[in-house]
C-alpha positions in Angstrom: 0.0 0.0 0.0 3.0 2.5 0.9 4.7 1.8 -2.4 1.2 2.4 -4.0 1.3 6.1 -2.6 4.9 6.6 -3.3 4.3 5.6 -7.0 1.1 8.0 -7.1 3.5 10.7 -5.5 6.0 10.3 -8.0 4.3 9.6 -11.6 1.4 12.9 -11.3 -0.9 11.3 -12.9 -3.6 8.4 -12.2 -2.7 7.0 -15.5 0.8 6.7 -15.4 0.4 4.8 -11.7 -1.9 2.9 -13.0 0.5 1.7 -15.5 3.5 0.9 -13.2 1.1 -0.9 -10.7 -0.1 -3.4 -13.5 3.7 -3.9 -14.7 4.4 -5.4 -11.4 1.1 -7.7 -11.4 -0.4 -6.0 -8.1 -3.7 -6.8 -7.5 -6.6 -6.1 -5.1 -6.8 -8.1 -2.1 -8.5 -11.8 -2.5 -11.5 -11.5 0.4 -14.7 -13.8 1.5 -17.9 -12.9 1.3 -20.8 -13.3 3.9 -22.1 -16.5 2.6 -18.5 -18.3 2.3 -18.2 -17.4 -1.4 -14.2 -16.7 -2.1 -13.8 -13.8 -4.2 -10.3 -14.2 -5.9 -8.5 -10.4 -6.2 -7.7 -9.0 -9.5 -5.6 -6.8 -11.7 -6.0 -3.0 -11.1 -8.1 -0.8 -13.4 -8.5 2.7 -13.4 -11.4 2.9 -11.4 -10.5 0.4 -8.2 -6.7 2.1 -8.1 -8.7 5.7 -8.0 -11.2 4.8 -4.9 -8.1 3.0 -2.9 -5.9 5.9 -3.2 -9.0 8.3 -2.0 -9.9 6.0 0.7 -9.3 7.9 4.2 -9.0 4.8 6.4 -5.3 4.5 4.7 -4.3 7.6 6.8 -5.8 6.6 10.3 -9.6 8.4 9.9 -13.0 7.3 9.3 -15.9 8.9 7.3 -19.5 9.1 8.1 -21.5 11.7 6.4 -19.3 13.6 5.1 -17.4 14.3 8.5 -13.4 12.7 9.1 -13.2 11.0 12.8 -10.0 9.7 14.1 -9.9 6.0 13.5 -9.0 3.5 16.0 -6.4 1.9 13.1 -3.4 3.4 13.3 -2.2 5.4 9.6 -0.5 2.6 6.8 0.0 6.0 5.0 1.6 9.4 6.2 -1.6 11.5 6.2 0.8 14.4 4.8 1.5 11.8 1.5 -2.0 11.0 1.4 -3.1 14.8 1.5 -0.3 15.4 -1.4 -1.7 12.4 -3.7 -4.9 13.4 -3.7 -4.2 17.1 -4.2 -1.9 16.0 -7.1 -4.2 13.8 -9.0 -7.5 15.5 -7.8 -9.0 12.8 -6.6 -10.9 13.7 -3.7 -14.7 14.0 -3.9 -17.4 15.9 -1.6 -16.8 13.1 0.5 -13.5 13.0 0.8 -13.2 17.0 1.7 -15.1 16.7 4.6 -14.3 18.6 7.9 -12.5 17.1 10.9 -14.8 16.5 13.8 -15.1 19.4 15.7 -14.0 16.9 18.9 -10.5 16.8 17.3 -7.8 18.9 18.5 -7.0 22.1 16.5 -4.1 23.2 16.0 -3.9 26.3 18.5 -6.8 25.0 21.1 -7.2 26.9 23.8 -3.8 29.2 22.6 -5.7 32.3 21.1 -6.1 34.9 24.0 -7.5 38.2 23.5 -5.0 41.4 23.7 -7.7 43.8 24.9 -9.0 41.7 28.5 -7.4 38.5 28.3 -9.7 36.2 27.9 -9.7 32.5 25.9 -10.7 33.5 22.3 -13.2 30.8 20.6 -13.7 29.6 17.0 -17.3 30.6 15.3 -18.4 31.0 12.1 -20.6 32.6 9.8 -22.3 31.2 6.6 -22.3 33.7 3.5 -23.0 32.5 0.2 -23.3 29.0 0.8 -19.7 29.1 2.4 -18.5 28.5 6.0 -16.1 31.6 7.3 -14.3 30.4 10.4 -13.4 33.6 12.9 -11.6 33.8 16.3 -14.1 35.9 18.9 -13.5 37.1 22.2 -15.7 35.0 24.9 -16.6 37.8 26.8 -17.5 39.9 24.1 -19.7 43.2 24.6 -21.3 41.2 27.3 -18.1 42.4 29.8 -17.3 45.4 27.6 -14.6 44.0 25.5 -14.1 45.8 22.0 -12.2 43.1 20.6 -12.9 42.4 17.3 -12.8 38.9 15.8 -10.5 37.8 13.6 -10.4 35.2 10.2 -8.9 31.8 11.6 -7.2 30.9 8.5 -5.7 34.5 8.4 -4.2 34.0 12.1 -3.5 30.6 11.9 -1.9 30.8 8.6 0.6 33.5 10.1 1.4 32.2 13.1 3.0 28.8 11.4 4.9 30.8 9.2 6.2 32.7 12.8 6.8 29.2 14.4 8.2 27.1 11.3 11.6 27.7 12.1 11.3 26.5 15.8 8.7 24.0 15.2 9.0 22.7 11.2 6.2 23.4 8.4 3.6 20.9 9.7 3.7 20.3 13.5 1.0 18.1 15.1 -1.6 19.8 17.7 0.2 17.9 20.9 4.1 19.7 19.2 1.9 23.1 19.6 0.5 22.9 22.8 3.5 21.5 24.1 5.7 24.6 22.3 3.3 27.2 23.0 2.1 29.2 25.9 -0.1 31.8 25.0 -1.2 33.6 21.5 -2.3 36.6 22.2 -4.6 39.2 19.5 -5.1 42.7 19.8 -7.3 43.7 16.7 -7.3 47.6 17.4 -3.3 47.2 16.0 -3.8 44.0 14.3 -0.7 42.7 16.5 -0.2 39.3 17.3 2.1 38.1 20.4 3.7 34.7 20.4 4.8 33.8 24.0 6.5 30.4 23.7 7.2 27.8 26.9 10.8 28.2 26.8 10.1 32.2 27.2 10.7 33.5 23.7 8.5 35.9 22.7 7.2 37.2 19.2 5.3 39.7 18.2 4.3 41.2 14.5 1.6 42.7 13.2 -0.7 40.8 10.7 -1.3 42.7 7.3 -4.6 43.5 6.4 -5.6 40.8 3.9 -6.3 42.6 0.2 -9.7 40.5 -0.6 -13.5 41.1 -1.2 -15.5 42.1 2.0 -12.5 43.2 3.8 -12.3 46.6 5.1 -8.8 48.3 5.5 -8.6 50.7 8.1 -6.6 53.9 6.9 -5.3 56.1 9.7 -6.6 59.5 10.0 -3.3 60.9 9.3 -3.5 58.9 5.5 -7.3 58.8 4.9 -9.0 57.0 1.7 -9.2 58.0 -1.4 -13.0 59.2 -2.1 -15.1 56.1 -4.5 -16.0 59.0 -6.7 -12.3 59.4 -7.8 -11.6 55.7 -8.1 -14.8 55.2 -10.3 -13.6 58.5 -12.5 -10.1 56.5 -13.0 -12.5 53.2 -13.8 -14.5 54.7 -16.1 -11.1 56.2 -17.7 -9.6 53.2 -18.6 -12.7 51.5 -19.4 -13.5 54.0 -22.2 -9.3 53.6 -23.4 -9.9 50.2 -23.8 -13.1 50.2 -26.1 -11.6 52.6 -28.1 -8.4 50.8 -28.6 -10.2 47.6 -29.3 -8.7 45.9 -26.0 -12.4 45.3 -25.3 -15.4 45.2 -28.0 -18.3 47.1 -25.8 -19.5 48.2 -22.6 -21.6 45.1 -22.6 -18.6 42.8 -22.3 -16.9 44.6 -20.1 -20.0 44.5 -17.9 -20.4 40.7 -18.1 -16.9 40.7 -17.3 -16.7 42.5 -13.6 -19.9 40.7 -13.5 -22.0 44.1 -12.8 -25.1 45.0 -14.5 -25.4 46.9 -18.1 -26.8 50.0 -16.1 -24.3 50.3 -13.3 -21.6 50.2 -16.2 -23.5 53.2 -17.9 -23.7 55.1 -14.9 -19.8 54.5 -14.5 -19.3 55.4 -18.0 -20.9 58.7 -17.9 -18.4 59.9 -15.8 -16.8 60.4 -18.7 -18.9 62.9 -20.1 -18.3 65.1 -17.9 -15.9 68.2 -18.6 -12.1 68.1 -18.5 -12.2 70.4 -15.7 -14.3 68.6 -13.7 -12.7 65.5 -14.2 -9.2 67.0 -13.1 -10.9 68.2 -9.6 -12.1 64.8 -9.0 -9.4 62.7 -9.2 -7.5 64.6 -7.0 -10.2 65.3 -4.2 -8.4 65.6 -0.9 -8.6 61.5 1.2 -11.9 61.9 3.3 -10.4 61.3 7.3 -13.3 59.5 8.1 -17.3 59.5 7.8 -18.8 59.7 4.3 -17.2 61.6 1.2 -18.7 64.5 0.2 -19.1 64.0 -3.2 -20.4 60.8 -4.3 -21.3 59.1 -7.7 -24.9 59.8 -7.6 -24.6 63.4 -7.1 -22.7 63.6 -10.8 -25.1 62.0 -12.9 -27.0 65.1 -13.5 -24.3 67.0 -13.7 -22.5 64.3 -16.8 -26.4 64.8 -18.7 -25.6 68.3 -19.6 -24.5 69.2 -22.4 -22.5 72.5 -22.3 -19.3 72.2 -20.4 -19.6 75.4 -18.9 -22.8 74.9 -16.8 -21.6 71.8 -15.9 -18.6 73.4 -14.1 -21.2 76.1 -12.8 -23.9 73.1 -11.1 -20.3 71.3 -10.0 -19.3 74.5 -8.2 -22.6 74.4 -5.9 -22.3 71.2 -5.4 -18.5 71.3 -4.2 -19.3 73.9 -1.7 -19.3 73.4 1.5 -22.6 72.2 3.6 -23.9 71.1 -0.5 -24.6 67.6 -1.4 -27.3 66.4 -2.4 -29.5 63.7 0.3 
């Protein structure tokens, strides 16, 4: 069985391991059924070599319902080797992708502490989208008065083994990090993380802000953001340069593919329209410190449906003074 996995590992593809397996004249295993009837094992095809190299049980766990429990049989197969097959000839169904049970020992158990009152932080989750989001909360929570924010679990986690992979190695088990580890601790307000290991070493760096959809970086007030109005102006900029350079064919392509609507991609558009003077003035707005920016999208489109530059600049110039925006 080992030397099955170390084939798999080494040929990348189900075909070619197929292939060495049937030069040697493995087979599957000869068993008895229920009523006495000997069932003689035979040569491997693609099919039988696929479900025994997706088969959990070869790396000490057991499936029921989609959900991995630790088997009482100990691994035949380093679960690492397993996990690296299967990633490598994507083999692994719905099935096979199911979650540990949650009676398993994580990784940092009981390690996470929060940086604003100390307290044990605990795994929860959200649902958005059909997909689980894991997050670290603090236990006490508003209910005591803590402001600690939560904080994604793969995000933390993810960081902190990169920290520890020169003391503890790229893939230590859960009993290596509670053994290593004393504390983790998470202050969200500085997104700092502190490492305080048994021995007395101590490490502290700050996570980044992770650059995806739904996540909202926090500017300081010194820095600010730039206002949406100016980013949509660049947008609508190079959108325009690349229909007329043929990079794209229409608006309607370019819609489908940011995956927005034909009418939000108009109203982006139209930005264009407006004049040259206009368009200066809002791409270099001043960063809005904090609260809402005042100028927004909506306020231009009346502005971009007039014709004669002039009075655009004119209705732009009541609307950029102060205490005027529209509601």
């Amino acid at each position: 069985m080992r030397e099955i996995f170390q084939i798999a590992d080494a040929s990348g593809t189900l075909a070619k391991t197929l292939e060495e397996v049937t030069s040697r004249g493995w087979k599957n295993k000869s068993w008895v059924t229920r009523a006495g009837r000997k069932r003689i094992g035979e040569l491997f095809c693609r099919s039988s070599l696929s479900a025994l190299l997706r088969n959990v049980l070869y790396k000490g766990l057991v499936s029921h319902k989609g959900t991995l429990y630790p088997g009482e049989q100990s691994p035949i197969v380093e679960p690492a080797l397993w996990e690296r097959v299967n990633a490598q000839l994507a083999l692994r169904s719905a099935s096979q992708r199911g979650t540990l049970h949650g009676k398993q020992q994580r990784l940092f158990d009981g390690l996470v502490r929060c940086g604003e009152c100390g307290a044990a932080m605990a795994r929860s989750h959200t649902k958005r989208h059909g997909r689980r989001h894991d997050y670290y909360v603090c236990r006490t929570g508003k209910a005591r008065g803590c402001s600690q924010r939560s904080v994604c679990c793969a995000d933390l986690e993810q960081s902190i083994a990169e920290q520890l992979a020169a003391t503890l190695g790229t893939a230590p088990s859960a009993m290596r990090m509670q053994q290593a580890v004393e504390r983790i601790g998470w202050t969200a307000s500085k997104r700092e993380v502190l490492i305080e290991l048994r021995d007395g070493t101590r490490l502290n760096y700050f996570l980044p802000t992770p650059n995806r959809p739904g996540v909202r970086r926090n500017e300081t007030a010194a820095e600010g953001r730039i206002p949406r109005v100016s980013r949509l102006l660049a947008l609508a900029i190079k959108l325009e340069q690349m229909v007329r350079e043929g990079v794209a064919s229409s608006y309607a392509n370019l819609a489908a593919a940011g995956q927005v609507s034909g009418a939000r991609m108009s109203q982006i558009v139209a930005l264009t329209n407006l004049a040259p003077a206009i368009q200066e003035q809002l791409l270099f707005l001043p960063h809005t410190i904090s609260g809402v920016d005042r100028i927004v999208e909506k306020d231009l489109r009346a502005i971009a449906g007039v014709v004669d530059w002039q009075q655009q600049i004119t209705l732009f110039r009541n609307l950029a003074e102060p205490g005027s925006r529209s509601q």
